[in-house]
N, CA, C and O atoms as a GROMACS GRO file, in nm:
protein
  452
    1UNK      N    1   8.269   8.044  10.562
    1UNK     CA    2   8.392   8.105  10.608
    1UNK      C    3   8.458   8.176  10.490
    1UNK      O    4   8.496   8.130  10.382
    2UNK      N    5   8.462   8.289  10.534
    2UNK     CA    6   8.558   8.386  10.395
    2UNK      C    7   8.716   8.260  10.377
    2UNK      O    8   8.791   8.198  10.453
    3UNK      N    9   8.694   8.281  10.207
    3UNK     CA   10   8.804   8.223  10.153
    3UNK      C   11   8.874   8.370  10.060
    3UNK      O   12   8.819   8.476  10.030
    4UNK      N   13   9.049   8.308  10.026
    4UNK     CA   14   9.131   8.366   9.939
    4UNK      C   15   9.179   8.326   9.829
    4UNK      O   16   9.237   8.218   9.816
    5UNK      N   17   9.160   8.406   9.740
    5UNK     CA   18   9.226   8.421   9.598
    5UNK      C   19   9.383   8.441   9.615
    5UNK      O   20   9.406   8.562   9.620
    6UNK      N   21   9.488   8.373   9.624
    6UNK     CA   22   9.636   8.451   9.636
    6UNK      C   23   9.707   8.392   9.572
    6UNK      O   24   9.742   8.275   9.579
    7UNK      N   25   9.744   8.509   9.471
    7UNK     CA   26   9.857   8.476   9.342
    7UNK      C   27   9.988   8.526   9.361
    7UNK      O   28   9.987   8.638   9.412
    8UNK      N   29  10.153   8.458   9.324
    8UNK     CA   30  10.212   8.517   9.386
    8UNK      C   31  10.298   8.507   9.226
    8UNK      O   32  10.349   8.401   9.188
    9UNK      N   33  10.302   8.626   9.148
    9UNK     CA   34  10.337   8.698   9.085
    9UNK      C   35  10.459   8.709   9.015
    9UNK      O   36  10.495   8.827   9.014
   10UNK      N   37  10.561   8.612   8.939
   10UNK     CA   38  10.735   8.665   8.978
   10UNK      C   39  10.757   8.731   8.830
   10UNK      O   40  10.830   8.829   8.811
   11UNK      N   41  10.678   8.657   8.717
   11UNK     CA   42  10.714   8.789   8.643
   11UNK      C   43  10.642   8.897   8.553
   11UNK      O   44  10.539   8.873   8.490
   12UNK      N   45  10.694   8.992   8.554
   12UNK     CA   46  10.586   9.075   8.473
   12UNK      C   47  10.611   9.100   8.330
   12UNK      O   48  10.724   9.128   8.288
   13UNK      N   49  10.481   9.088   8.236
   13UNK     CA   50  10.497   9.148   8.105
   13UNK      C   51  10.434   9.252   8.078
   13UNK      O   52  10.313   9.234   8.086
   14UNK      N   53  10.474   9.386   8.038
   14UNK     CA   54  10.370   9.474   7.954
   14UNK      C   55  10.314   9.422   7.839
   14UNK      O   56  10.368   9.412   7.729
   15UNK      N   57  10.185   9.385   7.875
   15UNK     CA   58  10.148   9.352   7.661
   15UNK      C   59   9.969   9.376   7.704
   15UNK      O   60   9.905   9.385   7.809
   16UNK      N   61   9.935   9.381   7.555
   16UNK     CA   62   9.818   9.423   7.551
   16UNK      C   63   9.692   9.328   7.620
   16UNK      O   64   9.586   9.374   7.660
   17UNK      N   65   9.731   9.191   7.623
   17UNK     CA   66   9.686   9.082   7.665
   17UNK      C   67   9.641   9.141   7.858
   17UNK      O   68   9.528   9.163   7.901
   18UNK      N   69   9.737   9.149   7.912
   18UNK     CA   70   9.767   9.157   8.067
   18UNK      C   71   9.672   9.286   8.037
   18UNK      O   72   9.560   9.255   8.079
   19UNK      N   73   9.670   9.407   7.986
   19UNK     CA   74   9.597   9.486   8.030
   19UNK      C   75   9.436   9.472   7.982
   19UNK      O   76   9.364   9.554   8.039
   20UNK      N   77   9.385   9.406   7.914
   20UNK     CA   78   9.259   9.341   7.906
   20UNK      C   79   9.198   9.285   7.969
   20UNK      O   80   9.078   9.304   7.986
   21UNK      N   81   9.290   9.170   8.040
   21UNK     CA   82   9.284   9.072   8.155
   21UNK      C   83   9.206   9.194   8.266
   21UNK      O   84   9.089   9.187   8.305
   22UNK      N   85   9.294   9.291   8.298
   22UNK     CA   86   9.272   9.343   8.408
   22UNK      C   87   9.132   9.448   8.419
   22UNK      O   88   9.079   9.504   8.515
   23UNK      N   89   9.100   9.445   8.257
   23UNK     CA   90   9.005   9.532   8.194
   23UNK      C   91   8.876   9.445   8.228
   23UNK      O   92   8.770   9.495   8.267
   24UNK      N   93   8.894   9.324   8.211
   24UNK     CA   94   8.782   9.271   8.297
   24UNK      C   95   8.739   9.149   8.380
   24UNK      O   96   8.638   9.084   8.407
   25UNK      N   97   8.897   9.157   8.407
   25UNK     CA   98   8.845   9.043   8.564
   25UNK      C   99   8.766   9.110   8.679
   25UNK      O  100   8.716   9.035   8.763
   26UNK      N  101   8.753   9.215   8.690
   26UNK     CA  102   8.612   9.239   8.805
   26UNK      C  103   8.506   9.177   8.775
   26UNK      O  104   8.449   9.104   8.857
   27UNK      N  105   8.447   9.202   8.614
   27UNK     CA  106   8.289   9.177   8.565
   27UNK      C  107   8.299   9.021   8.604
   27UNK      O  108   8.198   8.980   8.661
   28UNK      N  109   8.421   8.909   8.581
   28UNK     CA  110   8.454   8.758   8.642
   28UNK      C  111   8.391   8.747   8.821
   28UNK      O  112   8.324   8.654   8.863
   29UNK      N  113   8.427   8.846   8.888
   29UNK     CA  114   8.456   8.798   9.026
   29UNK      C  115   8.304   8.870   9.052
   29UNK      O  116   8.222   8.783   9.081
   30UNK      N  117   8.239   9.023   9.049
   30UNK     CA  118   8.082   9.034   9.043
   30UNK      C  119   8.039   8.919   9.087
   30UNK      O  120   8.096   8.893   9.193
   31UNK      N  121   7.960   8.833   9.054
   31UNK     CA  122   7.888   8.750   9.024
   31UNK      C  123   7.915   8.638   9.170
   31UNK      O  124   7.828   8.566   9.219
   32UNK      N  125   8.043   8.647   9.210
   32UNK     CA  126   8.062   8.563   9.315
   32UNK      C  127   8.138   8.644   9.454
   32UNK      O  128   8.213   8.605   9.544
   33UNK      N  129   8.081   8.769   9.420
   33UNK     CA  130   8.102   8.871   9.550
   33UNK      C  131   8.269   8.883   9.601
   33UNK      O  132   8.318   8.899   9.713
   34UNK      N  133   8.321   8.871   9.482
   34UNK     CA  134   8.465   8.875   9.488
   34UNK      C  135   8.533   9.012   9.463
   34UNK      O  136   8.512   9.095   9.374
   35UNK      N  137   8.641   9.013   9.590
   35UNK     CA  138   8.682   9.196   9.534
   35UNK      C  139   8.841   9.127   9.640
   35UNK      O  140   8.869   9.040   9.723
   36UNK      N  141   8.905   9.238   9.561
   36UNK     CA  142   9.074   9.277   9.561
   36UNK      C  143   9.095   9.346   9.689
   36UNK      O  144   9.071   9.463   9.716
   37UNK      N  145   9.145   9.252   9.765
   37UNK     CA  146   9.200   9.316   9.904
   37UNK      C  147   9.349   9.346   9.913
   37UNK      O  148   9.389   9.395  10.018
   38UNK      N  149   9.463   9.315   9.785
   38UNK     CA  150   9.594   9.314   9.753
   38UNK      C  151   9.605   9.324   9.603
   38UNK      O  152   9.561   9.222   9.550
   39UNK      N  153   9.654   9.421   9.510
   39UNK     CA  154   9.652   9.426   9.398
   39UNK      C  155   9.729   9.443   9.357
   39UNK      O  156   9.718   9.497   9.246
   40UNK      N  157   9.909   9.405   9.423
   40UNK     CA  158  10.052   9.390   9.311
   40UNK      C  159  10.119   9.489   9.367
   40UNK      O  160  10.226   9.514   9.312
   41UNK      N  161  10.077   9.587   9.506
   41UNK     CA  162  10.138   9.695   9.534
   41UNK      C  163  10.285   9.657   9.504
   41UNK      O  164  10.290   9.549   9.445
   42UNK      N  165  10.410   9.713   9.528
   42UNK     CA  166  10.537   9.712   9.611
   42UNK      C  167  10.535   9.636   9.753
   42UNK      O  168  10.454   9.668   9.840
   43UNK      N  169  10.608   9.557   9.767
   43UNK     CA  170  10.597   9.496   9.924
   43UNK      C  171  10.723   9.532  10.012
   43UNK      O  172  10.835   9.525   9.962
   44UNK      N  173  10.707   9.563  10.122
   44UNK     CA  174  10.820   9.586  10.184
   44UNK      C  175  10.818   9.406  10.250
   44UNK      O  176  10.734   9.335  10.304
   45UNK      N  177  10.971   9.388  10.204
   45UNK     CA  178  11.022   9.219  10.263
   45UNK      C  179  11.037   9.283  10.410
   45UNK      O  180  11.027   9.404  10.431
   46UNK      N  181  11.054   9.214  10.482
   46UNK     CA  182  11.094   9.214  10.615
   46UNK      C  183  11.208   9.107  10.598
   46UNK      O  184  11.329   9.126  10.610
   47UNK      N  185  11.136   8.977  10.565
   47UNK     CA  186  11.286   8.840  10.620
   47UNK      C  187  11.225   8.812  10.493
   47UNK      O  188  11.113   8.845  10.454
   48UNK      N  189  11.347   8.724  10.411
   48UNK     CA  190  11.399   8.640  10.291
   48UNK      C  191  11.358   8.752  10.196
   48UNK      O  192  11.330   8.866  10.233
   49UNK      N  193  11.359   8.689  10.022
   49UNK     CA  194  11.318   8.748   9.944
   49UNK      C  195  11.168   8.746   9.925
   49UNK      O  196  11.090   8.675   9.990
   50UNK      N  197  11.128   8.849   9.809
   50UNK     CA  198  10.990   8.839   9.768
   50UNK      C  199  10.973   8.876   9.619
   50UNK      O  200  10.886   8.961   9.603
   51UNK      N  201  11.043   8.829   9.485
   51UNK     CA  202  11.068   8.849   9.381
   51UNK      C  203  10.926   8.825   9.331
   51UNK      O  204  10.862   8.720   9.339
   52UNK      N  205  10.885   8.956   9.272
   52UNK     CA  206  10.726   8.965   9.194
   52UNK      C  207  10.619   9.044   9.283
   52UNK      O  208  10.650   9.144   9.347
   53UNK      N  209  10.512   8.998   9.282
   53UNK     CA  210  10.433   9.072   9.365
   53UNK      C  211  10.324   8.972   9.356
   53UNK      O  212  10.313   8.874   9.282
   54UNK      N  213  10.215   9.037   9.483
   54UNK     CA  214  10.129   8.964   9.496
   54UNK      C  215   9.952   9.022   9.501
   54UNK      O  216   9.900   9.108   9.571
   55UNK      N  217   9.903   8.941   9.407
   55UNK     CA  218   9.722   8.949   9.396
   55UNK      C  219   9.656   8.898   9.555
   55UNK      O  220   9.731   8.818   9.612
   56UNK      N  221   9.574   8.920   9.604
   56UNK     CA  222   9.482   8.879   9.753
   56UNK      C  223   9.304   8.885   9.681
   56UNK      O  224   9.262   9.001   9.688
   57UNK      N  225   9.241   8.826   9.643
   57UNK     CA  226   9.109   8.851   9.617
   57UNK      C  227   9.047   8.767   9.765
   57UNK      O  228   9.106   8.680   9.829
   58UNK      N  229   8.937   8.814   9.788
   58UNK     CA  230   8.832   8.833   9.868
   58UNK      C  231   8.727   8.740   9.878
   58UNK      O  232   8.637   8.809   9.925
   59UNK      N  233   8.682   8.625   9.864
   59UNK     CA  234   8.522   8.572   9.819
   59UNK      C  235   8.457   8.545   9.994
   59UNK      O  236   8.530   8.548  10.093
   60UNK      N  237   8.301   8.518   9.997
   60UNK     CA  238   8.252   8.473  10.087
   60UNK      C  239   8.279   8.345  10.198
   60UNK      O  240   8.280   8.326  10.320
   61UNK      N  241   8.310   8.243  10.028
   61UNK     CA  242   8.357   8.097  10.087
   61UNK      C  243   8.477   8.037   9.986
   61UNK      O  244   8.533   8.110   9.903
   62UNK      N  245   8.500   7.932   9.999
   62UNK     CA  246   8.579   7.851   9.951
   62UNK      C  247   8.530   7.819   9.834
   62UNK      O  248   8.603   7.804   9.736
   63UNK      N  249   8.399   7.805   9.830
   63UNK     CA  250   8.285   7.736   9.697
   63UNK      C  251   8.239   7.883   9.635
   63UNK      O  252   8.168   7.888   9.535
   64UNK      N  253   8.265   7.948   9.674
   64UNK     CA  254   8.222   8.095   9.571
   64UNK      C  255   8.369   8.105   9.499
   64UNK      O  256   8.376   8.117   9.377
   65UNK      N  257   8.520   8.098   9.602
   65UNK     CA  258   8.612   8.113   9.492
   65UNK      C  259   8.638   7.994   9.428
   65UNK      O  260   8.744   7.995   9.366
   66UNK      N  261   8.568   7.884   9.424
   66UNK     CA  262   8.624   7.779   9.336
   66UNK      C  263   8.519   7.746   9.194
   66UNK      O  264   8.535   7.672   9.097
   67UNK      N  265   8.408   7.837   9.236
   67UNK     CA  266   8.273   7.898   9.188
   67UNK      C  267   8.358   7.996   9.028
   67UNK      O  268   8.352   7.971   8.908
   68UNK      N  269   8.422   8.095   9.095
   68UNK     CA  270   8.443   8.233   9.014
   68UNK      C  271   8.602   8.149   8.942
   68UNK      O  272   8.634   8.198   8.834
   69UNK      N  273   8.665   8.069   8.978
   69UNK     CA  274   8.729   8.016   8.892
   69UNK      C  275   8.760   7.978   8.802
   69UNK      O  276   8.850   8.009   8.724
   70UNK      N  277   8.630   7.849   8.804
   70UNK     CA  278   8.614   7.762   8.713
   70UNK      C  279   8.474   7.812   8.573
   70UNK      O  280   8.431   7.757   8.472
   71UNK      N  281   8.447   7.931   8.638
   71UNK     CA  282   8.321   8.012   8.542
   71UNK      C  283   8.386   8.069   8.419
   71UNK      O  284   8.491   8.132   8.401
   72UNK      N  285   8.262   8.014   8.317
   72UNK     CA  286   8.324   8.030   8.150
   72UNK      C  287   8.383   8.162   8.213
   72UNK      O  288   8.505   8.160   8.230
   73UNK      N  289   8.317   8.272   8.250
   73UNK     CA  290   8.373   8.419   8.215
   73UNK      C  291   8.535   8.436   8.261
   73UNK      O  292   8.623   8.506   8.212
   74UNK      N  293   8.538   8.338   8.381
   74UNK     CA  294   8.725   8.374   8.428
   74UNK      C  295   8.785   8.270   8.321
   74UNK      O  296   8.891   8.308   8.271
   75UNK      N  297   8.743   8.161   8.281
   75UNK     CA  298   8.817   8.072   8.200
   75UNK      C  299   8.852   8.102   8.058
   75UNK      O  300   8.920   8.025   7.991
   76UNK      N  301   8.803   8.218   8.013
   76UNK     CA  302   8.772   8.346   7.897
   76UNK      C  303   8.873   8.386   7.913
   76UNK      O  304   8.940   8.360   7.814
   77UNK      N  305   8.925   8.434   7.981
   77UNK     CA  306   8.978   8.530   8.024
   77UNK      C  307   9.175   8.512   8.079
   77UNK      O  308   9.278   8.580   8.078
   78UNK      N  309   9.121   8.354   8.129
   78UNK     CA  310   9.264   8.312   8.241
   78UNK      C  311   9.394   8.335   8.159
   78UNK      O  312   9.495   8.390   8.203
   79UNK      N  313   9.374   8.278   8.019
   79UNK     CA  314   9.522   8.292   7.910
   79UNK      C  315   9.588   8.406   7.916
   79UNK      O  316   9.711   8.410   7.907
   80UNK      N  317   9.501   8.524   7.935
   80UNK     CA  318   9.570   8.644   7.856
   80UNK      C  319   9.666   8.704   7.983
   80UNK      O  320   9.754   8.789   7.969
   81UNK      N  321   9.628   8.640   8.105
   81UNK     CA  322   9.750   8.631   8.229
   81UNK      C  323   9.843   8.485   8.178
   81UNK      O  324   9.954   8.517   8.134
   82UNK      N  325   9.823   8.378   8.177
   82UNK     CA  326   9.901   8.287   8.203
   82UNK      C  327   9.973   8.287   8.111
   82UNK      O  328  10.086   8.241   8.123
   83UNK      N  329   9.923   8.344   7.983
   83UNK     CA  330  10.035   8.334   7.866
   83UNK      C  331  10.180   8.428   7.921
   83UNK      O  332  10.296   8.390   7.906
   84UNK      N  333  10.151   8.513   7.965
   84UNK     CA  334  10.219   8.672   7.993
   84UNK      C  335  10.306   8.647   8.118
   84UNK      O  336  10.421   8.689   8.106
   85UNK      N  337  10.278   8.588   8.233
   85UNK     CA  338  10.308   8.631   8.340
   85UNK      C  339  10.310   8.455   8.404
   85UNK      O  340  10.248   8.354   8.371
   86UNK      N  341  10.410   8.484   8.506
   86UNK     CA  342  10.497   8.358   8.543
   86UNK      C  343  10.408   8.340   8.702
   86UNK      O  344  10.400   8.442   8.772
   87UNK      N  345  10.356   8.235   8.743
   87UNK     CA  346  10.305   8.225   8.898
   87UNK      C  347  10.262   8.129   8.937
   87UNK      O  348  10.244   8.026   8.873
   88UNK      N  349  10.235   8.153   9.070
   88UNK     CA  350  10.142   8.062   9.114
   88UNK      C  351   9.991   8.108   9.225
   88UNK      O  352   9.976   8.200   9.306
   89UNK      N  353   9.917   8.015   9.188
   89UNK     CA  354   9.800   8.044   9.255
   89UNK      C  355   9.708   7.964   9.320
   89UNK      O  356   9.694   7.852   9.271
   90UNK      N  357   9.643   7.989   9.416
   90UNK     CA  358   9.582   7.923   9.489
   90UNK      C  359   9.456   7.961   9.596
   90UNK      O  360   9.436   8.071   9.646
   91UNK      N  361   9.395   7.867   9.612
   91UNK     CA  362   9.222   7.887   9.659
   91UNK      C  363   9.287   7.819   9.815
   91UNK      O  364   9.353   7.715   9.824
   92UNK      N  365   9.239   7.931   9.952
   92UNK     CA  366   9.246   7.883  10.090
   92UNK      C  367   9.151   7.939  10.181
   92UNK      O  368   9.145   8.062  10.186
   93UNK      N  369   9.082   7.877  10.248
   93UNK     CA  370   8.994   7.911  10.327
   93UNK      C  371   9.042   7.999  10.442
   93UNK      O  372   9.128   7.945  10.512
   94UNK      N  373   9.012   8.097  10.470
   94UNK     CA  374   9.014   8.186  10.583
   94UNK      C  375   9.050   8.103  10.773
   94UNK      O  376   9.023   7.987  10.801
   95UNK      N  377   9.089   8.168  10.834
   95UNK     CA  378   9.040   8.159  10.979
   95UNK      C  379   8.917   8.239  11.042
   95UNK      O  380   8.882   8.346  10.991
   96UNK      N  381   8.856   8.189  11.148
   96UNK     CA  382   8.766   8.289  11.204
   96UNK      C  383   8.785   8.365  11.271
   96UNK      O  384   8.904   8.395  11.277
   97UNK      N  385   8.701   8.437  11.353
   97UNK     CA  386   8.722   8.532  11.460
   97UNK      C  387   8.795   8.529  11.590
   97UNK      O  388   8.837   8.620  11.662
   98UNK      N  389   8.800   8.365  11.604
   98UNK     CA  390   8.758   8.279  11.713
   98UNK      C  391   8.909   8.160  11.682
   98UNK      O  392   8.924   8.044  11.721
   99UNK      N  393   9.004   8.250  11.594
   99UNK     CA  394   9.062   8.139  11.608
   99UNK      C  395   9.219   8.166  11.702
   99UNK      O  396   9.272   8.273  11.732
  100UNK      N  397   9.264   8.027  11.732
  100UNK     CA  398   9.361   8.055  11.833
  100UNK      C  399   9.443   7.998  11.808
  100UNK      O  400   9.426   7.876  11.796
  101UNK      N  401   9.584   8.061  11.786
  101UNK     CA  402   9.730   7.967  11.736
  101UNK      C  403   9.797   7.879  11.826
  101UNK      O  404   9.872   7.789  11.789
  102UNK      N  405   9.762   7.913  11.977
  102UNK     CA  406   9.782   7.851  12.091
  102UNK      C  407   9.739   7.693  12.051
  102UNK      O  408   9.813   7.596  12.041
  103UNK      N  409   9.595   7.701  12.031
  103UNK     CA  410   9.508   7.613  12.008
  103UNK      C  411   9.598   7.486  11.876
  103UNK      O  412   9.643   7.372  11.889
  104UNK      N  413   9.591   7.564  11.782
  104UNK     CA  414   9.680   7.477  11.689
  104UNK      C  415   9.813   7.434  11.705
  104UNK      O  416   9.852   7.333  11.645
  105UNK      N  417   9.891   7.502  11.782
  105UNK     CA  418  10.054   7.455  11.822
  105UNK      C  419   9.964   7.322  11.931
  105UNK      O  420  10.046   7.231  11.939
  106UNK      N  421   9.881   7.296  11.983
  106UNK     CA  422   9.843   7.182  12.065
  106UNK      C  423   9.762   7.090  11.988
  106UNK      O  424   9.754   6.972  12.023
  107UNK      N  425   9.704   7.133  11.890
  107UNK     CA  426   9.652   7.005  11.834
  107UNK      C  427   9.814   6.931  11.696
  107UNK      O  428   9.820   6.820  11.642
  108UNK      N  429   9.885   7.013  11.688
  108UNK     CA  430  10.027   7.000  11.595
  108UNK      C  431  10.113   6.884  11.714
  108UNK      O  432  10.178   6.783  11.686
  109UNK      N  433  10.083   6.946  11.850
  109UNK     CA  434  10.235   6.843  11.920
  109UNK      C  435  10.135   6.727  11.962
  109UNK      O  436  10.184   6.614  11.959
  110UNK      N  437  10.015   6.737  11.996
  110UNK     CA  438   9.917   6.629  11.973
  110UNK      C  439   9.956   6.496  11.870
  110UNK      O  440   9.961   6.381  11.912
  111UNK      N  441   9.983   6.539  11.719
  111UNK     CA  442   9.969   6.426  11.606
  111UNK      C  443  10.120   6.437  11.619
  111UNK      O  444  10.152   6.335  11.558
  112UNK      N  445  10.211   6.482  11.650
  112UNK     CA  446  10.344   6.434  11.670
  112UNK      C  447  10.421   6.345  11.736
  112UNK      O  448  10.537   6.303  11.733
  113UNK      N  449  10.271   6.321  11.827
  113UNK     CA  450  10.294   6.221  11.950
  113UNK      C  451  10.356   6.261  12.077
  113UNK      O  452  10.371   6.178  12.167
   0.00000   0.00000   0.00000
């Protein structure tokens, strides 16, 4: 099941570090068929705030992004963001084709009793 890369961004630094980072976290994600479906655009909020911006990467599964994570080449690499830039991030598995919210509001009032 396709899994996500999603970092949610609040602050930014210009420094030489962050633009290296970005110089080669692709050659990191290669290897585990990982690519950028969200890359920091501008977001239009609709409801509440959204201070920062947000990364979306792409992998096959859950075990390819926990794969491209923990690999010397991203772990090389992870400081020259975390030193710089304020966030949080996190590895989540996708839904399918096939999936139905109906379905989950009934298995939710189900364990509620």
């Amino acid at each position: 099941m396709t899994a996500y890369g999603f970092a949610h961004l609040r602050s930014r630094r210009n420094h030489s570090d962050i633009l290296e980072y970005l110089e080669r976290i692709q050659a990191t994600l290669d290897p585990f068929a990982g690519r950028f479906v969200v890359h920091g655009p501008p977001a239009e909020v609709l409801e509440g705030s959204w201070p920062g911006s947000m990364v979306l990467i792409e992998f096959p599964s859950l075990a390819d992004a926990r794969a491209w994570y923990d690999s010397p080449a991203y772990q090389a690499i992870l400081r020259l963001r975390t030193d710089h830039i304020e966030g949080d991030v996190l590895l989540i598995e996708g839904v399918g084709p096939d999936y139905d919210p109906a379905e989950r509001a009934r298995v939710l009032r189900a364990e509620a009793g």
